[in-house]
Every structure is written in C-alpha cells, then in structure tokens.
C-alpha positions as CSV (number, residue, x, y, z in Angstrom):
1,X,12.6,8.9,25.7
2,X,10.6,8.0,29.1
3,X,9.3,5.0,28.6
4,X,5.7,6.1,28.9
5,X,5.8,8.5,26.6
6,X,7.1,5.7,24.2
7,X,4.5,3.9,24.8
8,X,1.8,6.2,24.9
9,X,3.0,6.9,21.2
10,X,3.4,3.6,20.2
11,X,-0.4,3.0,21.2
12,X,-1.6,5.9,20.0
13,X,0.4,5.2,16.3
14,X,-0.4,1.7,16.2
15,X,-3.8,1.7,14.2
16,X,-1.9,3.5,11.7
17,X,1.0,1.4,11.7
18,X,-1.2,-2.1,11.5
19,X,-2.8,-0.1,8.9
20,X,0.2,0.5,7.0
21,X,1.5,-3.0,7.3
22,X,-1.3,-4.4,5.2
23,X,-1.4,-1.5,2.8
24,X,2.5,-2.9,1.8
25,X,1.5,-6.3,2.2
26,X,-1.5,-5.6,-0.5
27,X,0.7,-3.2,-2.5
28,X,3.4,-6.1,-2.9
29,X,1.3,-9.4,-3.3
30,X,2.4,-11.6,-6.4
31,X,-1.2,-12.3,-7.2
32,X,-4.1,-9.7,-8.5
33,X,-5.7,-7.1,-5.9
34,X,-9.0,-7.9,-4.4
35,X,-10.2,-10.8,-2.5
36,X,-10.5,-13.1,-5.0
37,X,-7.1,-12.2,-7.0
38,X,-8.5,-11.4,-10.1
39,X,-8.2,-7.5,-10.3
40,X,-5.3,-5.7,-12.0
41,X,-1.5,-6.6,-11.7
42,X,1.5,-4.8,-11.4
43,X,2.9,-2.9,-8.7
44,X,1.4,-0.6,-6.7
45,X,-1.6,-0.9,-8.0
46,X,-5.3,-0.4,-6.5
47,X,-5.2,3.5,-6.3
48,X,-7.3,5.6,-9.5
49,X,-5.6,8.3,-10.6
50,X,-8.8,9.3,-12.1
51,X,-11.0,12.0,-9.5
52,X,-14.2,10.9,-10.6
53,X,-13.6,7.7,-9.1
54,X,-13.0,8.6,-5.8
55,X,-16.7,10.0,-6.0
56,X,-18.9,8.4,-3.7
57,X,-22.8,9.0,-2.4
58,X,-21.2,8.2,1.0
59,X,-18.7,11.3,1.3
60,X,-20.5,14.6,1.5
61,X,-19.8,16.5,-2.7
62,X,-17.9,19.1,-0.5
63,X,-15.5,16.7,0.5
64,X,-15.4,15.1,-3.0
65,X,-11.3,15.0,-5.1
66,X,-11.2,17.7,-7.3
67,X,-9.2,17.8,-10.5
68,X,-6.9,20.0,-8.6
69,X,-6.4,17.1,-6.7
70,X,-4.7,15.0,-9.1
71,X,-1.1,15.5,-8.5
72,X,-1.5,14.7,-4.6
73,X,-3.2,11.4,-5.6
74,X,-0.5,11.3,-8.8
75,X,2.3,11.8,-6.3
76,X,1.2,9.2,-3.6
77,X,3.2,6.4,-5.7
78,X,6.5,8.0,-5.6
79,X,6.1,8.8,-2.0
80,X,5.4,5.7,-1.2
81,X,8.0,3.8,-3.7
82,X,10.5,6.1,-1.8
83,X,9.2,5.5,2.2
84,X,8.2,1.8,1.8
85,X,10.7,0.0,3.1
86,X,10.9,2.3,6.3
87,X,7.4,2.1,6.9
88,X,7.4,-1.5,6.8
89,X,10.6,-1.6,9.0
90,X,9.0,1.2,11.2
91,X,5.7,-1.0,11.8
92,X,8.1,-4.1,13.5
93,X,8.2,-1.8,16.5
94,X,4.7,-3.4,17.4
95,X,6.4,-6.9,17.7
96,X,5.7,-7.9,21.2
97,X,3.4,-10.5,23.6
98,X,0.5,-9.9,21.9
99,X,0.4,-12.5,18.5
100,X,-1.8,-11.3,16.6
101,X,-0.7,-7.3,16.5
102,X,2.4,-8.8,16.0
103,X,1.6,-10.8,13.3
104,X,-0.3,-7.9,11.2
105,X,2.5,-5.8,12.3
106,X,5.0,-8.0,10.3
107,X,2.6,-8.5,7.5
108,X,4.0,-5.8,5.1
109,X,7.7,-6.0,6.4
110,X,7.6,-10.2,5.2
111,X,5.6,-9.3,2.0
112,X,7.6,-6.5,1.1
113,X,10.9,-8.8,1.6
114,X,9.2,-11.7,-0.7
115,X,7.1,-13.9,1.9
116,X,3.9,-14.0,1.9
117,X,4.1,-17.7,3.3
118,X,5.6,-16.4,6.6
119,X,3.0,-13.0,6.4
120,X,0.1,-15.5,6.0
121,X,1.5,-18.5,8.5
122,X,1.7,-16.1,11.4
123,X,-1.2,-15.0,11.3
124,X,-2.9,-18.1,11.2
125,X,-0.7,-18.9,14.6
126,X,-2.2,-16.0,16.0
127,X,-5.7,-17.4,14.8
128,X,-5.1,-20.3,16.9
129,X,-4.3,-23.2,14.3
130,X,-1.9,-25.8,14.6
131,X,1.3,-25.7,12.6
132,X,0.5,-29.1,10.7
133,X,-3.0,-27.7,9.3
134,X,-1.0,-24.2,8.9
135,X,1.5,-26.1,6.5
136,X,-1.2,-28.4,4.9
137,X,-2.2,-25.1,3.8
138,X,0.3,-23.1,2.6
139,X,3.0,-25.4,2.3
140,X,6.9,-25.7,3.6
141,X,8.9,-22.8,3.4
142,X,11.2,-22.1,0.6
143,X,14.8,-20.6,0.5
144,X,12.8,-16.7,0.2
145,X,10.7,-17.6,3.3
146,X,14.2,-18.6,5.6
147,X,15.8,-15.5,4.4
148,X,12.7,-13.6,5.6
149,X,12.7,-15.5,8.7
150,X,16.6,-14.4,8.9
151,X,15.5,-10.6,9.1
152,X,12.8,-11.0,11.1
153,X,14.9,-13.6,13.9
154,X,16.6,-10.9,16.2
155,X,13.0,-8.4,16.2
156,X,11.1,-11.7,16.8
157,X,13.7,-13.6,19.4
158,X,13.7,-10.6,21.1
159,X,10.2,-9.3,21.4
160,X,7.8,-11.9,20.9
161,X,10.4,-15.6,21.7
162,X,6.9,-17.7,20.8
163,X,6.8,-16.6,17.2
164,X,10.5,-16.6,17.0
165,X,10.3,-20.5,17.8
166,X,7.8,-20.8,15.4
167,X,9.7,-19.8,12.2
168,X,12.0,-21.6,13.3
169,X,10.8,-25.0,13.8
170,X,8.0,-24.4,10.5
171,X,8.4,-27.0,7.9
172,X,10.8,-26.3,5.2
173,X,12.8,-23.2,7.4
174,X,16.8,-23.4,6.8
175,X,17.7,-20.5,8.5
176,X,19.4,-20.9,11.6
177,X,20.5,-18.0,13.7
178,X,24.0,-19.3,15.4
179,X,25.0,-20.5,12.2
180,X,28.2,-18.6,11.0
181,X,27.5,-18.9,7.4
182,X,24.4,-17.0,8.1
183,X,25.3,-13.9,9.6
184,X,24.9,-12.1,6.1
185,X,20.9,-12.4,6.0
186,X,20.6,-10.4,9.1
C-alpha cells in the first residue's frame, strides 16, 4: 500500500482507534467503572442492556433504542470478547513521534495485557512529568508491568525510541530486550 494512502487511513481511523484504546482500557480496569471507582464490577461492564436507559432528552425520540434493539446491544459483548485483543493490537499502529497519541494508543493494549501502571505512567510522560513524581505516584513496576513492557519493546523501540527508553529505565522494570532468557515474552 502507497504510503500516502496508508497514511491518509491511518489519520483518518485514528479518532476511532484512540477511541477504542480507552474503551478496552475502561472495559479491563481492576477497579469499579466511573471516575471515582465505585460503580459496578465485573467484566465488561458499563453498557445497559435495558433500552429504556439509553433514552435521553438529548437524542431526538426518533433516534431513541427500541426493544427491537436489544439483541444488537445484547450482542455487543460477544463481539467484542471475540475482537478485543485485535483491536487493541490494531490501535499500536498509532505508536509513533507524537507521545501522547502514542500513549492513548497503547492504553487498552497494556490494560488489556494486565498493566494499568505502564497505561497510566505513559501517559503522564506525555503530560510532561518527571519519572521520579510519575513513580511517587503509581509506584515501581511489578513482574506483570515488565512482561507488558516485553510486548510493547519492539512497537515502542521501533516507533517512538523515547518511550521505549522510558519503560525501560522506570523503577522496578526487569525486562530486558537482549536478554536470551527473555525472548519468550515477545
């Protein structure tokens, strides 16, 4: 494919993608949805299967989920059970020079894998803070954030080396890409 027309596609997907990558990042967090972390638990969760509550004054009645409606909105969880992980791996094509689309585009990828520590301390590199107050916040990493950081490495080295060398060097990260014994988390 010409490059041009890759990238006009890639610019013209990536809302959608950036998008996507939060939806799996919020559809996989450990903690409760909303911004406080007290809603529901359990996978998936955040989407009524119940039409009346996709009624708002804001969306004209014509527009409004019918009962009809149900299966599509009943059928949305196994689409996405079965597309997730693709999606997720689809949205690293956005990795690249610019930190913070790079960041949101790994956001569901890391979450979905079991890292919200990496998700979250990338962003906050693209937001400009240091790695000291990043880790006074959220900590080291953990055995689950290198092996993230082992699947991410060769999209990362190769598209964006500034975030690549971050992982690396964060507090706490074991994984380290020339090792031999490593070559399995890739």
């Amino acid at each position: 494919m010409p490059e041009k027309v890759r990238r006009g596609l890639c610019e013209g997907f990536e809302e959608t993608q950036l998008f996507l990558s939060h939806v799996i990042h919020c559809a996989n967090l450990g903690y409760g949805t909303g911004c406080d972390g007290t809603g529901p638990r359990g996978k998936y969760r955040g989407l009524s299967t119940r039409i009346s509550d996709h009624h708002y004054s804001w969306i004209p009645k014509d527009e409004w989920l019918r009962d009809e409606d149900r299966f599509v909105v009943l059928g949305l969880k196994g689409w996405f059970s079965e597309n997730c992980a693709s999606l997720a791996e689809n949205c690293l094509a956005l990795v690249g020079p610019d930190p913070t689309v790079s960041a949101y585009a790994i956001e569901g990828f890391a979450t979905l894998k079991g890292s919200e520590r990496v998700s979250s301390s990338v962003q906050m590199l693209a937001d400009g803070e240091s790695i000291g107050f990043i880790q006074q916040e959220l900590g080291d990493y953990d055995t689950r954030d290198s092996h993230v950081v082992g699947l991410l490495y060769p999209t990362l080295q190769q598209r964006s080396p500034s975030i690549a060398a971050f992982v690396l060097d964060y507090p706490g990260c074991t994984y380290v890409p020339e090792h031999s014994g490593q070559k399995g988390l890739v």
